[in-house]
N, C-alpha and C positions, 0 to 999 in steps of 0.2 A: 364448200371450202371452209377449212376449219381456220378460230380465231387468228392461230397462227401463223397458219398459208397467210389470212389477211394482211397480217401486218408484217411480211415479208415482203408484199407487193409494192414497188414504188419506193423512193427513196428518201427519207427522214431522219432526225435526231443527228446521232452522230456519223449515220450513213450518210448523211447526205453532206455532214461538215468534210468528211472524208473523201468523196466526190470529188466535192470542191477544190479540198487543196491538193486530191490527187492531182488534177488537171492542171493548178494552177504552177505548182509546182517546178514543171519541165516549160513552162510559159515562162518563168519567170528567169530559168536557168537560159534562155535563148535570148535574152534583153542583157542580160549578166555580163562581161568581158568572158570570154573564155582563155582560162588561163594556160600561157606557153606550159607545152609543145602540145596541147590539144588542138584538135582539128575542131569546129562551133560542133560538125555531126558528133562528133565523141562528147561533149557537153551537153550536149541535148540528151543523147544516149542515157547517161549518168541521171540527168533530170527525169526520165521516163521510166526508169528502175525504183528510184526514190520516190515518185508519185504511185507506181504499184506497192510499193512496199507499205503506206500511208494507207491503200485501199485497203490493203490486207489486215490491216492492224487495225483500221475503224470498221472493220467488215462489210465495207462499201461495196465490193465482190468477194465473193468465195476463192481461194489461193488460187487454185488454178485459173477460175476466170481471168482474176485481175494479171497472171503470168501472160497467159494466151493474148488478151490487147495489150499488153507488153511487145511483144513479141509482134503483133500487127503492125504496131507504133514503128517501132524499130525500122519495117520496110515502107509504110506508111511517111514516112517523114525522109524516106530515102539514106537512114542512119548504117543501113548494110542492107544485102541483098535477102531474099527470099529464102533461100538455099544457108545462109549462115544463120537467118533468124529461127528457124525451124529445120534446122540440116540435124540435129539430134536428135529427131525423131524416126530418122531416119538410120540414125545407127545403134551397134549392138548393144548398147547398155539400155538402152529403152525397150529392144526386142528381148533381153534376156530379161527382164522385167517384167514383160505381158506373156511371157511364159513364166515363169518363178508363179505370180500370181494366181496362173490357172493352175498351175501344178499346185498350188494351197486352196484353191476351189474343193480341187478332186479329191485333196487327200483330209478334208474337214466334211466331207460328204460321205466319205466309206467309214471315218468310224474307226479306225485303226489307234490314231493317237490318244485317244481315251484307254483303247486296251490297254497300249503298253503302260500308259499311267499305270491301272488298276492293275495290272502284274506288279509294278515295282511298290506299289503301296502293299500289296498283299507281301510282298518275299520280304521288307525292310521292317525293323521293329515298330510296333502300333502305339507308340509315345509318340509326344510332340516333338523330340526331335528328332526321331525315325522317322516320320512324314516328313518335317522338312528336308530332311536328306532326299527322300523320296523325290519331292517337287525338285529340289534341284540335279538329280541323277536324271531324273524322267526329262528334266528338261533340255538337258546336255543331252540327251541320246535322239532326242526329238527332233531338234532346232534345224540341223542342219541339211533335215529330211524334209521341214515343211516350213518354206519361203513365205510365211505370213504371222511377224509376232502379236498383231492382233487379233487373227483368228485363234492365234492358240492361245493365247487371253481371254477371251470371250466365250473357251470352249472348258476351258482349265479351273475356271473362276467360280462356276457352280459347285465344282467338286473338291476344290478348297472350302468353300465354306460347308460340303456336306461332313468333310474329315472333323472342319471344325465345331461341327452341330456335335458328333459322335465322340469327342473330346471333352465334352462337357462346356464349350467355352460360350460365351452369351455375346450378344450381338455389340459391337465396338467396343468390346473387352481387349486387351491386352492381346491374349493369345486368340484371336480372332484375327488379330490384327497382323501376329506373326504368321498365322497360315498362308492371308492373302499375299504380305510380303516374299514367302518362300516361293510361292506357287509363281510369283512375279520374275523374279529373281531369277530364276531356273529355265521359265520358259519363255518372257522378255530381254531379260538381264546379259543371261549367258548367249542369245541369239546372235548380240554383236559382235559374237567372235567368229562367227562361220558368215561367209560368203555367200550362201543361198539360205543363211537364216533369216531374212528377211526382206522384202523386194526395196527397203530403202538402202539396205547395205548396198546393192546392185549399182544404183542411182550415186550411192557418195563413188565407188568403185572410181564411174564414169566419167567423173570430174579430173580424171589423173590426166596429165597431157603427152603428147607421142614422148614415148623411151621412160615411164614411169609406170606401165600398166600393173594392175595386180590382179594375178591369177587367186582361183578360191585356195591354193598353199600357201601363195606369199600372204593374202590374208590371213588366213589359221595362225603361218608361224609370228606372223607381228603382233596380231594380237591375244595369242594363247598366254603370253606370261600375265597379261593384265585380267585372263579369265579366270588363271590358277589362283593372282591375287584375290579376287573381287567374291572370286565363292568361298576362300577359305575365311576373310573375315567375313561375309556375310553371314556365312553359317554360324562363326563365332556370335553374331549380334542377335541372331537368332536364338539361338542357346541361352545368350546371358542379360537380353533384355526383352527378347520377349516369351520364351518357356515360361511356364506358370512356376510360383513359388513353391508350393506346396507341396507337399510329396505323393500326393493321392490323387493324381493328376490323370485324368482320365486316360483310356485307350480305345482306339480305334477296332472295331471286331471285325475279326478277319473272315467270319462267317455273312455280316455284310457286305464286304468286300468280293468276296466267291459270288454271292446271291446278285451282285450286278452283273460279275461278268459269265454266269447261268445266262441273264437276263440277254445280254448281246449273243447266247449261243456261242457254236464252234465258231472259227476265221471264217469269212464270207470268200467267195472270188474274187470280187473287189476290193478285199482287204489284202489281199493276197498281192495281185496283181498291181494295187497300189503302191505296195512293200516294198514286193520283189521291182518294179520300175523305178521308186524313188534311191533307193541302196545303190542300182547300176548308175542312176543320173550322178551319186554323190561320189562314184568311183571314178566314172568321167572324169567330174569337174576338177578332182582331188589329180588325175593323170593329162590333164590337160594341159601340160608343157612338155611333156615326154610322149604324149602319143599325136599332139600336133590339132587335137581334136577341138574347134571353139568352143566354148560353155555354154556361151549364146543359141548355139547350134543343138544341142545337148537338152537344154530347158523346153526345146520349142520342139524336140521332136518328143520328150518325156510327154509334153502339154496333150501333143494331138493323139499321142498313145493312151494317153489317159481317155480322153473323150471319144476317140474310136473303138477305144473297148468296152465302154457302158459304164464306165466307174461313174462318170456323172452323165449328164446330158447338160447339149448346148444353151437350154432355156436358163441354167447355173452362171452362164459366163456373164446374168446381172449381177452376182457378183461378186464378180471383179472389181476392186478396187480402182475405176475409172479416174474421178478427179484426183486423185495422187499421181497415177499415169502420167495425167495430162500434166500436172503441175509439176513434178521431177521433167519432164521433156521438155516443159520450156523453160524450167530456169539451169537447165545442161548448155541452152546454149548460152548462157553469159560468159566462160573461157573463150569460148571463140570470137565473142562481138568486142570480150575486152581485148583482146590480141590483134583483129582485124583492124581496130579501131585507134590504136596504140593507149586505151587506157593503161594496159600493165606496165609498159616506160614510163608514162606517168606515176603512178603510185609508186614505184619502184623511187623516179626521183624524188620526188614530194615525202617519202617515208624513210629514206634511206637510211639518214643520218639518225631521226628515231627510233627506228627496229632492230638496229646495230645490235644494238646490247643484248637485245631478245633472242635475235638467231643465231647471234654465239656462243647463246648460252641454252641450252636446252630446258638446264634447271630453272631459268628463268621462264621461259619461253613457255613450253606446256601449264603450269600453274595461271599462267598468264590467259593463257588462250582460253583455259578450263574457266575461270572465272567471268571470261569475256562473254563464253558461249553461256554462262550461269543468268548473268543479266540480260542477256539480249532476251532470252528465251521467255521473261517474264511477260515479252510483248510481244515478241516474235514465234508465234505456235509451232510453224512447221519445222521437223526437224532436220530435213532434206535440206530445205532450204536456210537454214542457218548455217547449217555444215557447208554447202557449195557456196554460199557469200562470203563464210569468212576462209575458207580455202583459197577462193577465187584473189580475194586480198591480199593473204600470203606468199603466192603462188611466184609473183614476179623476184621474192628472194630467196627462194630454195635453190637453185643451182649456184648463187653466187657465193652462197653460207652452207654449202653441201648437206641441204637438208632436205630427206626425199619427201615430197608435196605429201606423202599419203600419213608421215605422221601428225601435220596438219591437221588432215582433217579426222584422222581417227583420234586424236586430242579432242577435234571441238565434236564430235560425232559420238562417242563415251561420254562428253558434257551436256549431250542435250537430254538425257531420256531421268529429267526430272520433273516430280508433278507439283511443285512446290504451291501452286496455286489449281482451281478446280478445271480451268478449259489450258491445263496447259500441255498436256498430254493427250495425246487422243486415245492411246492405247488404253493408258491407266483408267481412262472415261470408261471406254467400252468395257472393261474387265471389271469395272465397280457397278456400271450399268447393267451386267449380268445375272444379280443379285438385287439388285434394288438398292436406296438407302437404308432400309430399315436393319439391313447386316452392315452395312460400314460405308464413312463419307469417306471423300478427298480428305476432309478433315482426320478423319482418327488413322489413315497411312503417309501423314505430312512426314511423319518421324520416317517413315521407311525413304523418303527421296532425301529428308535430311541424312541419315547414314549414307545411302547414295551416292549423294556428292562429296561426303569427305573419303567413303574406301576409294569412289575413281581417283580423287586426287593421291591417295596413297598408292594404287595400284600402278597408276601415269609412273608416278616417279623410278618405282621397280623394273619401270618396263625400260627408261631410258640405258642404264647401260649396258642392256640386253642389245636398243638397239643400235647403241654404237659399235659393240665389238660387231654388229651385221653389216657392220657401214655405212648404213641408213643417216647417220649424221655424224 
């Protein structure tokens, strides 16, 4: 066992402070008065989410762990039954999910998404902002074909920094810096606009409550105006802070370019059959209110199509993104435990008179929330579950202030995918871990989550009276 298994074993330092007050936590909230109109089980409840949340954040347990005896607790302590604590796992947002996922097994396994890369880098001009364009065309054409923005981070991130080796540019240089961010942008960035671009889009989806759902359209159309924003200054930022000054700025040789994709040979049948099944899944899901068909239904028949035809085999489904699974499925059920439970009465009254101002006001409202989701996330990693908490929050005054729950949480869901600090992303980890540090830290793409957050907050605002004339608020 290596040093580090060691001292994973057993619980210490701040694990074990964490431990501590996770437990003591909801101990302490059941000695407490429970204040009207709570029921003690809905105050306990409360107390059992706040001591997971303390695990997660002192890394007492791994997110999913500390969710899953969450979710024990819950029946455990007789706070709701068995069937609400884990009834999410039982439905389609979690099953379209563990397909989504395998559907980005199979199609980071045939090899496909690389080509079309290295097509649109070869057809785009071989300057630094011809490649950017490149990652962000490539990325937009990709996303919404493969349900996994890590995987195509982690797949994308070698081949940005080879553009940028052939650009002349040096390791956390400037325009080093700019490649990794385009490559981000394009194939993380633009993900959140499509509905099978990534299996956590699927999971915020799920949080919507009956007569709010959103199909993969209704997602595209709410948030396409904030993706037309977000690429066109991106690109701007690209171009003018970080393209090289100089005018003798290398290029990228397109006889390189050719000599890899020699290298991959003709289309494979897997690449093929990869293609052709992901294109009809995104026809589906795109026709999935006019032909009646579930999407859920659709991912999960693509998934086992994929694996019955040999594109991958079964020994792949390790993996699969498991502990995110498991950790979106059980904090889906907190809508239903706070509703069973009458926390959402509560908060509704308790916040009423406060919130006022905010859900009257969009302009207010969205900046609000974007900055809410900006601080939490310095301590709070997961971005599922920041999205579904502070949705979950808002959620009891959207019908009273005519505001549909899902611009909630694609406000706070657009505010979390910054890396402001080095474990704050997981994506950004794994995409910088592809390369090593010796091409580029957290450190030298700070600047790219700082642009980040100020185009989403400019983008947010563009999108508002797009979605009022939709009716949406």
């Amino acid at each position: 066992m290596s040093k580090a298994a060691e001292r994973r074993v057993g619980f210490g330092g701040t694990r074990l402070i964490g431990l501590i007050a996770g437990i003591l936590i909801p101990i302490v909230f059941s000695f407490f008065p429970t204040p009207e109109p709570l029921q003690p089980k809905a105050w306990l409840a409360i107390g059992l989410l706040l001591g997971a949340v303390v695990w997660i954040i002192a890394k007492t347990f791994r997110d999913y762990q500390a969710m899953l005896i969450m979710c024990c607790l819950f029946v455990v302590t007789k706070c709701v039954s068995f069937g609400t604590a884990f009834g999410s796992f039982a439905g389609s947002s979690w099953w379209m999910m563990f397909g989504a996922l395998g559907i980005g097994v199979a199609a980071v396994e045939c090899g496909f998404m690389k080509r079309i890369a290295y097509l649109l880098l070869k057809v785009l001009p071989s300057s630094f902002r011809g490649q950017c364009l490149a990652y962000m065309i490539s990325g937009a054409v990709i996303s919404p074909i493969v349900p996994s923005s890590t995987a195509k981070g982690v797949i994308m991130a070698p081949l940005a920094k080879s553009t940028s080796d052939a650009l002349g540019f040096a390791p956390h240089s400037r325009g080093a810096q700019g490649m990794f961010v385009a490559m981000y942008s394009g194939y993380v960035g633009l993900a959140l606009i499509f509905l099978s671009g990534s299996a956590v889009n699927i999971s915020i989806a799920g949080t919507m409550p009956e007569g709010y759902e959103v199909t993969w359209m209704k997602w595209f159309l709410t948030l396409l105006p904030w993706g037309i924003v977000f690429a066109v200054l991106m690109i701007l930022v690209l171009f003018k802070y970080y393209a090289p000054k100089n005018a003798n700025e290398g290029r990228v040789s397109k006889e390189a370019v050719q000599a890899e994709l020699d290298k991959m040979g003709p289309w494979s049948a897997r690449e093929k059959i990869t293609l052709v099944t992901l294109i009809a899944a995104l026809i589906l899901w795109i026709l999935e209110t006019q032909i009646g068909l579930s999407s859920t239904v659709v991912a999960m028949i693509a998934f086992v199509f994929l694996f019955a035809c040999g594109v991958t085999t079964p020994d792949k489904l390790k993996s699969v993104g498991w502990e995110p699974l498991f950790f979106v499925g059980a904090f889906l059920c907190l809508p239903n435990v706070f509703s069973e439970l009458g926390i959402n009465a509560f908060i509704s009254g308790f916040l009423g008179d406060k919130v006022a101002p905010l859900m009257s006001n969009m302009f207010l409202l969205v900046p609000f929330i974007a900055i809410l989701t900006y601080i939490i996330r310095l301590v709070f990693v997961s971005t599922s579950g920041t999205t579904i908490l502070i949705t979950t929050v808002f959620l009891p005054f959207c019908a009273q202030y005519g505001v549909h729950p899902f611009l909630i949480a694609a406000t706070a869901y657009m505010s979390t995918n910054t890396w402001n600090v080095s474990y704050q992303n997981t994506q950004t980890v794994a995409a910088l871990a592809a390369n090593g540090p010796e091409w580029l830290t957290n450190r030298d793409v700070l600047s790219g989550s700082v642009w980040y957050m100020i185009i989403n907050l400019v983008a947010l605002f563009c999108c508002i009276p797009i979605w009022s004339l939709a009716g949406m608020c």
